[in-house]
C-alpha positions, -999 to +999 in steps of 0.1 A: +073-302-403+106-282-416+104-268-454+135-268-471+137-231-474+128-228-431+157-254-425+187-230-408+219-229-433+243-246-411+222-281-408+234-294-444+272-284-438+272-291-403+253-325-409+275-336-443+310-330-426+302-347-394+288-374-418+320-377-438+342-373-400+324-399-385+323-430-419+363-422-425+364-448-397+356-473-424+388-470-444+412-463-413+430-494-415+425-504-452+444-472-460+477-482-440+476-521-446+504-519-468+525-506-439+516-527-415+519-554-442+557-553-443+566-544-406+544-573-399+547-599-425+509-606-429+497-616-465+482-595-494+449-617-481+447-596-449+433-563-460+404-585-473+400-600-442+397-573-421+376-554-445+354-584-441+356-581-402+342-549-402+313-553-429+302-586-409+298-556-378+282-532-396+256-558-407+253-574-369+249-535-360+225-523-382+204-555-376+207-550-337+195-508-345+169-518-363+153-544-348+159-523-311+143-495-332+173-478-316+174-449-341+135-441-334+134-447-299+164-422-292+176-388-297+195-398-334+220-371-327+227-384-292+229-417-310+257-404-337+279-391-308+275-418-286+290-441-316+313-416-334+332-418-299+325-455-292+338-462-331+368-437-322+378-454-294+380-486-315+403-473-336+425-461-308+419-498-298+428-512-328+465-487-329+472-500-293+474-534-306+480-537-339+506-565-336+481-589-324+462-597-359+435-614-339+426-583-318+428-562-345+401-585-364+379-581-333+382-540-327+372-539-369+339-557-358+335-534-333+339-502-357+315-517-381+289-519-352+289-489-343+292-476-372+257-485-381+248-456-357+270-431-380+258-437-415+216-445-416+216-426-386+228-395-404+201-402-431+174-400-403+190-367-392+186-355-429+152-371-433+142-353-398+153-318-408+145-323-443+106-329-455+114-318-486+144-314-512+153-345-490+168-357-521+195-327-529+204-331-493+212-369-493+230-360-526+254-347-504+253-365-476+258-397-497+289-377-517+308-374-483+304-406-475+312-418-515+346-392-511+354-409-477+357-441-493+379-428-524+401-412-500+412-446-483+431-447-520+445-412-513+458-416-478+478-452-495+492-433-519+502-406-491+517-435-469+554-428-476+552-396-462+525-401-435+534-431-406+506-450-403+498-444-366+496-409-376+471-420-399+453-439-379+447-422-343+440-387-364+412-408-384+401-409-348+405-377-333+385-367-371+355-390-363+352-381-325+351-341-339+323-351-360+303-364-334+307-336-312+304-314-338+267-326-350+260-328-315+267-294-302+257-275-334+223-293-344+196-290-321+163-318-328+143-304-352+110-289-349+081-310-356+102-344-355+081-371-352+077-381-314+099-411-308+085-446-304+081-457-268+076-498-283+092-520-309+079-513-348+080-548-362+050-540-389+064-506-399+100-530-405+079-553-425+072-520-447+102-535-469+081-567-479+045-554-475+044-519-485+051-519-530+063-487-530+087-495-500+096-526-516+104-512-550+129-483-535+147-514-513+152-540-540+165-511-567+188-505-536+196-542-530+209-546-570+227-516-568+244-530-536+255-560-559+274-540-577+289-512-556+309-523-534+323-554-560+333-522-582+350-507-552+373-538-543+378-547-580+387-512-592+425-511-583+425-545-607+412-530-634+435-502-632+469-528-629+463-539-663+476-501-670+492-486-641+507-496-607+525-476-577+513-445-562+500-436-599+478-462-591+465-453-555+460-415-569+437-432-601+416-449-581+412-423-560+398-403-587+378-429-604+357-436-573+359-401-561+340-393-589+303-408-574+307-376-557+296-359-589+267-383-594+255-380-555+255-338-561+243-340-597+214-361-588+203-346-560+204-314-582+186-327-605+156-349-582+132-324-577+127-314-607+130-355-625+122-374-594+142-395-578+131-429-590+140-410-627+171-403-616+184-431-596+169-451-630+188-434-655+223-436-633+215-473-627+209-480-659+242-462-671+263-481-648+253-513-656+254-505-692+294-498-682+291-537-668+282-552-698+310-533-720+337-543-695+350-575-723+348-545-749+366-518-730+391-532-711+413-537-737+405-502-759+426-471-761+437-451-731+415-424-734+383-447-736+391-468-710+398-441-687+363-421-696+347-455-694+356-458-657+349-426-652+315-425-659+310-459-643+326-440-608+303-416-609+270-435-619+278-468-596+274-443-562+248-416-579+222-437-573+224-445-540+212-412-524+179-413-542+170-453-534+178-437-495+154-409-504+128-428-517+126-453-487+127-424-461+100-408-481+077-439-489+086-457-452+064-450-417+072-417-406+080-428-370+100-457-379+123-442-410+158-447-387+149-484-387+132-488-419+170-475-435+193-495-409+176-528-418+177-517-457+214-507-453+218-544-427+203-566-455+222-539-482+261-550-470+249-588-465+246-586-502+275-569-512+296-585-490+286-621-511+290-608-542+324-596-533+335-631-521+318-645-549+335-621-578+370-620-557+368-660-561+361-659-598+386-636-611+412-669-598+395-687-628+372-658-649+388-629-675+384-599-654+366-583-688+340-614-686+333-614-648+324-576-648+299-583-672+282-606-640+281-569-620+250-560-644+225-587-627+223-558-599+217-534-624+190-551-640+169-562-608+170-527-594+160-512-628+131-541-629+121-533-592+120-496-598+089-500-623+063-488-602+080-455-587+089-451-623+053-449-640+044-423-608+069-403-613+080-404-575 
């Protein structure tokens, strides 16, 4: 079993960039929608269906990996090529026909499932090389993957100058580097836990049976009520100010940020814990939730630091709830144990996300943040027993 200080300097580089290569998949299309918006006439409601498309096959995926136990039965890094170029070529797909709404819906699915072999399966990497200080590298990890998702606000705001299929077939060409990348440059690392020959169906159950399991997985499930909500809703809150490319660039920025809270709390895990930390962040951000009515209507420079910090605690969390279940789960079954936390993860967010995008038809946008804190407060609640031990 590796040591931190025995683990070769290129593993955390090598493992965060092909990490952030292989998720900008997720935010390939998003980013250009406004493009092919007007050459295509499709309706403002069409980003949010295909962002739905492709959360519905990240969920199928990661439910498919973890019950297969696909993560633990196989090399992981021969898994991350294998669907860094399979999610690659969906995007290609999804270029070739990009007129025909319908098929673009269906190559989205496709990217979601196999992303599901990209994101926990880089965690498992992580866990694999990473015994301990697991927490600092998940930090980062987690940051790519937070920055990735920012940069879909970026790459709108570079549209004018950058043609969407440019866009879109180097997003591509970036994940497939990733993949090769992590594969050619990482070998398995020593001492890995043999992989598993049969199906673990009571090391899965860990999530329900296990209390220290189960404590890491629900803090994650109420931060996953109010993540990705934050995320859609974020370039709403900012209209009330700002519009345009000013806009795109703010947003950017604002959700950026998490990448401050991944590294800062991974920095600051071993020597807190990570239940402390993921606590204190949680508790933060939904403390930003419940002065939503307050702040959105206070002076510029408030408002703006307001969703600041709320940027940076919303996604600071997440590394250390991943940390915890990887460190608390069976040791030959933490790929699966994390895929069907991350499956069961997105099936949340994705209904609270139709369930706050509904509400703001009917709901102040001040008041319905304030519903974003329920998250908040059941992770804070489940985290109680990691808490007391210090984990």
């Amino acid at each position: 079993m590796n040591t931190q200080s025995s683990v070769p300097r290129h593993v955390l580089p090598v493992l965060v960039l092909a990490q952030f290569a292989g998720t900008s998949l997720w935010f390939a299309v998003n980013a250009v929608m406004p493009d092919l918006q007007r050459e295509f006439g499709w309706p403002a409601t069409a980003v949010g269906t295909l962002t739905s498309a492709l959360q519905a096959g990240f969920i199928a995926g990661t439910l498919v990996f973890a019950l297969l136990a696909i993560a633990d039965r196989f090399a992981p890094r021969r898994v991350f090529l294998v669907c860094a170029l399979a999610g690659a070529g969906c995007t290609v797909g999804a270029w070739a026909m990009v007129s025909d709404f319908g098929a673009l819906l269906a190559w989205r699915f496709a990217t979601g499932f196999f992303l599901a072999g990209i994101y926990p399966v880089g965690m498992k990497i992580a866990a694999q090389w990473y015994t301990r200080g697991l927490g600092p590298a998940l930090g980062l990890l987690i940051g790519a993957l937070v920055l990735g998702s920012a940069s879909a606000h970026a790459l709108r705001a570079l549209g004018d100058t950058l043609p969407w299929p440019t866009l879109m077939l180097g997003v591509a060409a970036l994940a497939a580097a990733g993949g090769v990348s992590l594969h050619a440059l990482l070998p398995d690392p020593p001492g890995a836990v043999a992989r598993v020959t049969t199906l673990q169906w009571r090391a899965l159950a860990t999530i329900v049976t296990d209390a220290r399991v189960r404590s890491s997985v629900l803090g994650y499930f109420g931060h996953m009520w109010e993540l990705y909500t934050l995320w859609v809703l974020m370039p709403l809150i900012l209209a009330t100010r700002l519009q345009g490319t000013t806009l795109s660039w703010t947003a950017f920025a604002m959700l950026g940020a998490g990448v401050l809270g991944c590294v800062g709390g991974g920095w600051l895990a071993p020597r807190f814990g990570s239940a402390r930390v993921a606590g204190v962040q949680l508790a933060i951000s939904g403390l930003c939730c419940v002065l939503a009515p307050w702040l959105m209507g206070a002076p510029n420079a408030l408002f703006y630091g307001w969703l600041l910090v709320w940027g940076i605690t919303v996604s600071g969390d997440s590394p250390q709830f991943s940390t915890l279940t990887a460190r608390n789960a069976p040791p030959q079954a933490v790929g699966s144990v994390l895929t069907l936390t991350n499956s069961i993860g997105f099936a949340i967010s994705i209904a609270s996300i139709l369930l706050f995008v509904e509400l703001t038809r009917t709901v102040p946008l001040g008041w319905l943040l304030t519903g974003l804190a329920l998250g908040p407060a059941l992770g804070l609640w489940a985290l109680r027993p990691l808490l007391r031990e210090r984990a």
